[in-house]
N, C-alpha and C positions, 0 to 999 in steps of 0.2 A: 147867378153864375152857375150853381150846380142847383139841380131837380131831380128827387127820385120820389118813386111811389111804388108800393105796394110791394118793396120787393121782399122774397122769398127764396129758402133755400135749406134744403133736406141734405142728410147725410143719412142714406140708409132709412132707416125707421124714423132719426130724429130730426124735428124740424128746428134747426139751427138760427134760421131767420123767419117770421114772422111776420109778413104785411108792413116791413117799416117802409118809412117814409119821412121826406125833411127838406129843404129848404136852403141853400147858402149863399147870400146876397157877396158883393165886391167889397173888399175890405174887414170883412165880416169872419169870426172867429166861432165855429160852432163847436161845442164838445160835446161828443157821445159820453156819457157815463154809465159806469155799470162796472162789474165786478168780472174776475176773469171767467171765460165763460158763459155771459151774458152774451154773446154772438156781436161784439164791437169786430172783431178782425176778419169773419167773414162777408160782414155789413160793406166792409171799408173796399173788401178787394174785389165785391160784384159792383162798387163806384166807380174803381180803376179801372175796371174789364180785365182783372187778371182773373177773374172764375165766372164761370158761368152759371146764371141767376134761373131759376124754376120758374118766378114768377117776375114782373114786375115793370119797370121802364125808367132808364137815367137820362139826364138830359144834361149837359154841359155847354151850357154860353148857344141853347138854343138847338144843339146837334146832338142827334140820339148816339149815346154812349155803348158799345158793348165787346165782346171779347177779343171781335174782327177789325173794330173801325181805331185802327193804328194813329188816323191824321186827330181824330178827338183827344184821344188820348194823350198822345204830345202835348198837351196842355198842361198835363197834373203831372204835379214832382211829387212823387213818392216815397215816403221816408217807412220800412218794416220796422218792426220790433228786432228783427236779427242784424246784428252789425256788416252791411256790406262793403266792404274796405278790403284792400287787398296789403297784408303787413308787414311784407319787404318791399312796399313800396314809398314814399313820403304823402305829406298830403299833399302836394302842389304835384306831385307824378300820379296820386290817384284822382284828383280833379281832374289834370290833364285827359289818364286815359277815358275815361269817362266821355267826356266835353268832346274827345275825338269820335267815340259809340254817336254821337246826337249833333256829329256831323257840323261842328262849329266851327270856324276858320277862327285861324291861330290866332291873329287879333283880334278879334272878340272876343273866343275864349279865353286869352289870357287877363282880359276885363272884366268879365265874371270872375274870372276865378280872384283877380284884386278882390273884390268888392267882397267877395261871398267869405272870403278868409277872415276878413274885417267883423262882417256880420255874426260870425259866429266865433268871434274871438283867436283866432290860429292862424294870424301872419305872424308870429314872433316863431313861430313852430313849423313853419312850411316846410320847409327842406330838411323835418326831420322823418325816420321812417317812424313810422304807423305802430309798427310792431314795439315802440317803446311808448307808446302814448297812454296816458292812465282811460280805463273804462268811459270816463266820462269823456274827455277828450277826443275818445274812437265814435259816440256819439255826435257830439257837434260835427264831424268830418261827414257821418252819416247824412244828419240833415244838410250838411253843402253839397253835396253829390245830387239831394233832390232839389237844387234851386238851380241847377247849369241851367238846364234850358229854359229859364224864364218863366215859370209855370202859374198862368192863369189858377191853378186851385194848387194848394200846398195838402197835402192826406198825413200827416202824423201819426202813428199805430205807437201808443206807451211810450214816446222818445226818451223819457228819464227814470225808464226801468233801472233800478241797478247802478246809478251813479250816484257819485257825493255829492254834498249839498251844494258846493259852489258852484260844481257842472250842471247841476239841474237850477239855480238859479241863472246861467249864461246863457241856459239853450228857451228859459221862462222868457228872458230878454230878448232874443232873438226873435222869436213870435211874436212878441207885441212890436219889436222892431216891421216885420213884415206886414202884419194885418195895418200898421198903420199907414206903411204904403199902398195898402190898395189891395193885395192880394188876397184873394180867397183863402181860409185855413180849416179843414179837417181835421180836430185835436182827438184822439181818444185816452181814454185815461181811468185808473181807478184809482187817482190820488185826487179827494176833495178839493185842497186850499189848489191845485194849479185849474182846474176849472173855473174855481171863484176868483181865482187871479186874470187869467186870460179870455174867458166866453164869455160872449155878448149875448147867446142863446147856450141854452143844454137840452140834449134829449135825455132823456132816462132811460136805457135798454135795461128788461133784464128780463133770463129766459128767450130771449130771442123777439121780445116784443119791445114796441116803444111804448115807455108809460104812462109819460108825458114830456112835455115841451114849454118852453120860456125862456124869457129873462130868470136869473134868478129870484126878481121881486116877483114875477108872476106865479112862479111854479110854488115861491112862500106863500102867496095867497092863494092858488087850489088845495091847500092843504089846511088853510084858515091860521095859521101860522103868524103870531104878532110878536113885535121887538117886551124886551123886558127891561125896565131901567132900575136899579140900584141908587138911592138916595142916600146918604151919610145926611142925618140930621138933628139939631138939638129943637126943643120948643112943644108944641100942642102938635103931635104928630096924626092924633085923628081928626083934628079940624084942618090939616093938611091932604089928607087923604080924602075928606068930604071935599073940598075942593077941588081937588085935581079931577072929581067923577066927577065934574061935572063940564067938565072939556070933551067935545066931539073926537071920537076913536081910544077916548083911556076906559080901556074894560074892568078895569080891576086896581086898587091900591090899597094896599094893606099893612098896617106899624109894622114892622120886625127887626129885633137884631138892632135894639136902637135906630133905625131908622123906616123908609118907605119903601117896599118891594111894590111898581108898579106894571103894571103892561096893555101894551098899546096896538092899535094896527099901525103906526107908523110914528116911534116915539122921536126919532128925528125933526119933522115936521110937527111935532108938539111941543117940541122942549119948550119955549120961549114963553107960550102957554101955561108951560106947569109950572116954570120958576116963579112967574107972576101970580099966579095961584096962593102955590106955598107961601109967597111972600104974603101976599093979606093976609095970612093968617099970625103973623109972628114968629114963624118957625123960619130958622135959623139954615140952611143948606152950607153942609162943608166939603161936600162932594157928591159926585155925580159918575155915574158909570153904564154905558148904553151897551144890551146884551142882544144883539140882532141874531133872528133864527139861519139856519144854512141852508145849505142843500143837503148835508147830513140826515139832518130831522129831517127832510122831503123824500130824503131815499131811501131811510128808515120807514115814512106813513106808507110810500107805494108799496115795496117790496118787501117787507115785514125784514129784514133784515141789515146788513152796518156795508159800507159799500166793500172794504176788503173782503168781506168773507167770500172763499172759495164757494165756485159752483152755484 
């Protein structure tokens, strides 16, 4: 669906983008991560063709992308970081004008606009003005403004900056609502759990470069990153742990704290393995607790640093 490469992009002396490049299949949810800073927002806007790239080449559904080519672009619904809404208006009169800008006949936009209220939770709310809506609620209205025209690639720039948790769980829903249909989705973000929640891929930006790329299980294993399992147990706990070494991917078990601290490359696809294990041996298992690594620790090994940290 979407292709770029190599793009590039200076502000004066600094180079704000760096040779990225990436990938985003039909259906498919990719999250830029990175810290603010990291050049996620000027990445996202030489995508759009709302800024002009120094280096590089987009491609969308086959058709070179760039600042001039209007009929491309009409593909991507655009969701900024800055709330676009207009606040003495309701949301069914700011969908409206909108949906009238993108040139939609009245019956069909008023079908979208059903639908899209539904999607992001705010048909109980239409006919209210804007300008009473809580922060998070002025978001979701956000992201339905970028779903009028039907948009082949959905670009997300931080949609759950600054809202409560319930509005950033509705707008969490709405995205997995969409990519399941089929559309392409754009997510950036520098909150951890909603990239582990929603991307099927992550980049890593930071400093203006990409770091790496993956599935989340891929990008744990370029950093050689294994699950760690917590055992609660009574019995011969080191004829337990000679056991369990001796199962393909367990690196390491060792007594503690009354029972087994083990770790594994994929302690999931062990367990079944290791409770059979312990069990020859006579030891007792009264619980079990699986500690999988994140994209935290990945973003921590590349970048030496925690992903909120500024700059």
């Amino acid at each position: 669906m979407l292709a770029c490469e190599g793009l590039r992009k200076s502000f004066g002396e600094r180079l704000a983008v760096d040779g990225v490049g990436f990938t985003i299949a039909e259906g498919e949810t990719y999250g830029l991560l990175g810290p603010n800073g990291a050049g996620k927002t000027t990445t996202i806007s030489m995508v759009c063709g709302l800024l002009s790239r120094d280096g590089g080449r987009v491609t969308l559904k086959g058709r070179e992308l760039d600042t001039g080519t209007v009929e491309v672009k009409a593909a991507i619904g655009f969701v900024p970081q800055e709330i676009a809404i207009y606040p003495d208006l309701t949301a069914n009169e700011n969908l409206r004008f909108f949906g009238r800008l993108y040139g939609l006949a009245r019956d069909e936009l008023e079908r979208r606009m059903t639908r899209i209220l539904e999607t992001i939770g705010l048909a109980d709310r239409a006919d209210e003005r804007t300008d009473g809506f809580s922060g998070g609620m002025q978001r979701r209205l956000n992201i339905g403004l970028g779903l009028l025209n039907d948009p082949a690639l959905l670009v997300l720039d931080e949609p759950t900056v600054g809202v409560d948790p319930q509005s950033r769980n509705a707008i969490l829903d709405s995205v997995e609502a969409l990519a399941s249909e089929g559309m392409a989705v754009l997510y950036t973000t520098h909150y951890m759990e909603e990239a582990e929640r929603l991307c099927d891929r992550v980049g890593i930006l930071d400093e203006g470069k990409l770091r790496a790329e993956g599935t989340q299980r891929q990008l744990i294993g370029l950093v050689g990153e294994h699950d760690r399992l917590r055992i609660e147990a009574r019995g011969d706990l080191l004829s337990a742990c000679a056991a369990t070494l001796q199962i393909p991917g367990v690196a390491e078990a060792v007594p503690r704290d009354g029972g087994i601290e083990l770790i594994a490359l994929d302690v999931r696809a062990s367990l079944a393995d290791i409770v059979r294990a312990i069990d020859t041996t006579g030891t007792g298992i009264t619980s079990m607790e699986v500690q999988e690594p994140n994209l935290e620790a990945v973003f921590l090994h590349l970048t030496g640093k925690a992903l909120r940290d500024e700059g």
